[in-house]
N, C-alpha and C positions, 0 to 999 in steps of 0.2 A: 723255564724252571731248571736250577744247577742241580744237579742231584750225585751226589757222591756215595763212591763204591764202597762194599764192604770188603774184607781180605776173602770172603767166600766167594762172593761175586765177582773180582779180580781173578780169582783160581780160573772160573769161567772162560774170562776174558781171554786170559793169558795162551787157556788152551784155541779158543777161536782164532788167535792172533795167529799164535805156532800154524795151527793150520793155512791158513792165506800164506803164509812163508812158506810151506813146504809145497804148498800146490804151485806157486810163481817158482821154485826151484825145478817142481815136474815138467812145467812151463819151458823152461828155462834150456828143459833136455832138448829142444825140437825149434830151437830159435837157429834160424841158418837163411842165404837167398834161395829162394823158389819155395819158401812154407809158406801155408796162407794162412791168413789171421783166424780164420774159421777153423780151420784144425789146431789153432793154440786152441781158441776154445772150446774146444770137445775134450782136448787131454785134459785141460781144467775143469770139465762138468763134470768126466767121468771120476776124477782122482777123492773132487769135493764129495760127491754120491757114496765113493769108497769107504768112504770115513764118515756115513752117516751123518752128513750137514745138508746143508740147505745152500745154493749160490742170492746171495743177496740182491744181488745186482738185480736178476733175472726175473722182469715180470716190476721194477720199481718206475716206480714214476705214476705218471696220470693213465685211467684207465685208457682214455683215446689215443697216447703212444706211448706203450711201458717200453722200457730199457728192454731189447729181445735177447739179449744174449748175457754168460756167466762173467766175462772178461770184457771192459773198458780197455781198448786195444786203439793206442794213439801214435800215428807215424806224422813223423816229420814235424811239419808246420800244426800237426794236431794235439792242442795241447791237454785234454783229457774229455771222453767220453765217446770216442771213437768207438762204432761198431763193427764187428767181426764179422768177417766177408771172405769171398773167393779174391777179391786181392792178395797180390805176395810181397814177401819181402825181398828188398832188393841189397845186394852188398851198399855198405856205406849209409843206410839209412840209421837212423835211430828211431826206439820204437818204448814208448809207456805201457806198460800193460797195468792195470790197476784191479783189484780182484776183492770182494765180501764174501764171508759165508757170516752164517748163522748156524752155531750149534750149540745145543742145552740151552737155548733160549738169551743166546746173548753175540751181539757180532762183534768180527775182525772184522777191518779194511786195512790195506795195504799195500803201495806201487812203487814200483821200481824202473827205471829207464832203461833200457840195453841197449847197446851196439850190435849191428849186424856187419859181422866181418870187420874190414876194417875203414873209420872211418875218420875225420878229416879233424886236424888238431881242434882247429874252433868249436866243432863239435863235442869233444871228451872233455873241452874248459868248458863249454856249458856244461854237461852231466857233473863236471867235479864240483862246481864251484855252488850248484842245487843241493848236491848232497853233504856238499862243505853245511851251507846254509841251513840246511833240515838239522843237525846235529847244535848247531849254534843256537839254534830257535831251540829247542830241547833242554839245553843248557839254561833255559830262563825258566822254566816248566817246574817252580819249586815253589812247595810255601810260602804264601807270602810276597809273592809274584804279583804282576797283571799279563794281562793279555798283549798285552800291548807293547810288555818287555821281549814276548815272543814275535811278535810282528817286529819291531823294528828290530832284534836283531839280524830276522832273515833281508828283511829286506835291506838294512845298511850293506849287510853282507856283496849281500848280489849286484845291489848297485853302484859298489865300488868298483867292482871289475867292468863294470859296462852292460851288463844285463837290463831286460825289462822283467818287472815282479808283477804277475797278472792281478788286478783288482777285482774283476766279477765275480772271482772264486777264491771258496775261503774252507779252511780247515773246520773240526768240528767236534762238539762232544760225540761221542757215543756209547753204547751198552744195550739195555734191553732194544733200546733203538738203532737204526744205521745212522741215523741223522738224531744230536740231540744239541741243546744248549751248553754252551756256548758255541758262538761263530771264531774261530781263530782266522782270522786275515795274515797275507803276509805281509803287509804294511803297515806303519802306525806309528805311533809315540808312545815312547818308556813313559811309566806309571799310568798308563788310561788304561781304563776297560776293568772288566769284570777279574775280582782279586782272585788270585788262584789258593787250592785249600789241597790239603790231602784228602788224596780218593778223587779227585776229581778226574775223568776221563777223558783224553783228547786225541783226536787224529788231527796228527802233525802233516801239514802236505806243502809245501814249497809247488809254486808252479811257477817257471821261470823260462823265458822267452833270450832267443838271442837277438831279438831289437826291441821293436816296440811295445809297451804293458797291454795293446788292446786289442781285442779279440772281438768275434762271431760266431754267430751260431750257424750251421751249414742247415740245407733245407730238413733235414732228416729228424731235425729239430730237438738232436744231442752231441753230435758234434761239435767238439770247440776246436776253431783253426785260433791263429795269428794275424792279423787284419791286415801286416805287413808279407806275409808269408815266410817268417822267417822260421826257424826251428825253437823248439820247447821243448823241455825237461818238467819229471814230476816226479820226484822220491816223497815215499809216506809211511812212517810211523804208528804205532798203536801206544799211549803212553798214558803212565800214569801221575799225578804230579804226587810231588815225596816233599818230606822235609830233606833239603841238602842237596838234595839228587834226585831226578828222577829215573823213575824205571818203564822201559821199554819193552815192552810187552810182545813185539814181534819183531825180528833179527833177519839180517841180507845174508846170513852165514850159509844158509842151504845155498840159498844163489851163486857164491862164490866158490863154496864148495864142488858147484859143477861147470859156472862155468871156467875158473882158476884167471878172472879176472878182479881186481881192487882199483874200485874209482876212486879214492883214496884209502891212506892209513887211517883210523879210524879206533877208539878205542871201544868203542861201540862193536868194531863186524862188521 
């Protein structure tokens, strides 16, 4: 069921979104080698608690293995729902963190890729050319649209430079829910799929591999690696579709504001 927002309910939204960007900026203070993934996720449960929400993540899934932790924290070869652990970070790694809240009864989601330290050219062209691609796909997110104009833009994107665009996993409506209808894929064909309208809600998320599109689920049975073992990127949006333009409900600007990195220029932030 498509179910389209009202401008009250977008206010909601907007505010949940803002928040998941400001908690991945608080994040964002404590990304270095020798941090462990487990103390990102503390500063993110305590920040989300701060502000009276709720971590979305935390407790979803099926009752016999829910999601145990606030942050979806993916290194390397992992290309999203990585759990938060006594492992560290190492200089030269790249690392997804992906983070939900739920507040006044309506959620953000929203992920971003980092650099730790510094890391190796192929590397930064994959993050650029993901977050190239998440902004392109965005660009199709207008009245009058389909789905499918957002899929193929990312994915044409990506796979002109040489990238793999992951199949199993797909972007998504959301609002009262973390997960709603539609499915956004990064893949597809211009004019298929479900037409897009104003109000309609979408998390925008590129997940993009630097070899191969396919993937595994590790035994912990949320884990997604690269079947190749090569490295992944995942940048994600909160967005709403417009007539002409769409609007973008949750902003990297905190992110850059501390770490004074720009994976690209962007008129977006």
């Amino acid at each position: 069921m498509i179910y389209l927002k009202s401008e009250a309910e977008i206010d909601k939204m907007r505010r949940s979104a803002q928040l998941v960007s400001r908690t991945l900026a608080e994040v964002a203070k404590h990304i270095e080698p020798g941090v462990s993934t487990l103390k990102l996720d503390h500063v993110a449960e305590e920040f989300i608690k701060r502000h009276d929400a709720r971590a979305a993540f935390k407790g979803y899934g099926s009752p016999n293995n829910p999601f145990p932790a606030t942050l979806c924290i993916s290194i390397n070869e992992e290309v999203v729902h990585g759990i938060p652990s006594e492992r560290t970070l190492k200089e030269g790694d790249i690392v997804s963190i992906d983070c939900g809240v739920e507040k006044d009864g309506y959620f953000g989601d929203h992920a971003y890729t980092f650099t730790v330290g510094e890391c190796d050219e192929e590397s930064h062209r994959l993050l650029r050319t993901t977050l190239q691609s998440l902004y392109k796909g965005i660009e199709q997110a207008v009245h009058g649209n389909k789905i499918g104009d957002i899929s193929h833009a990312i994915q044409t994107h990506c796979e002109e430079e040489g990238f793999g665009v992951v199949r199993d996993l797909v972007g998504h409506g959301l609002g009262k829910h973390l997960h709603e209808d539609p499915s956004v894929p990064n893949f597809g064909r211009k004019g298929r799929g479900q037409r897009l309208r104003t109000g309609l809600a979408l998390a925008i998320e590129p997940m993009i591999t630097a070899g191969s599109w396919k993937v595994n689920t590790l035994d912990d049975g949320w884990t997604i690696v690269t079947a190749d073992g090569s490295r992944a990127a995942h940048f994600e949006h909160d967005v709403i579709v417009r007539e002409g333009e769409a609007e973008i409900l949750s902003t990297f600007d905190y992110i850059t504001e501390i770490t004074k990195k720009e994976i690209i220029d962007s008129r977006y932030g």
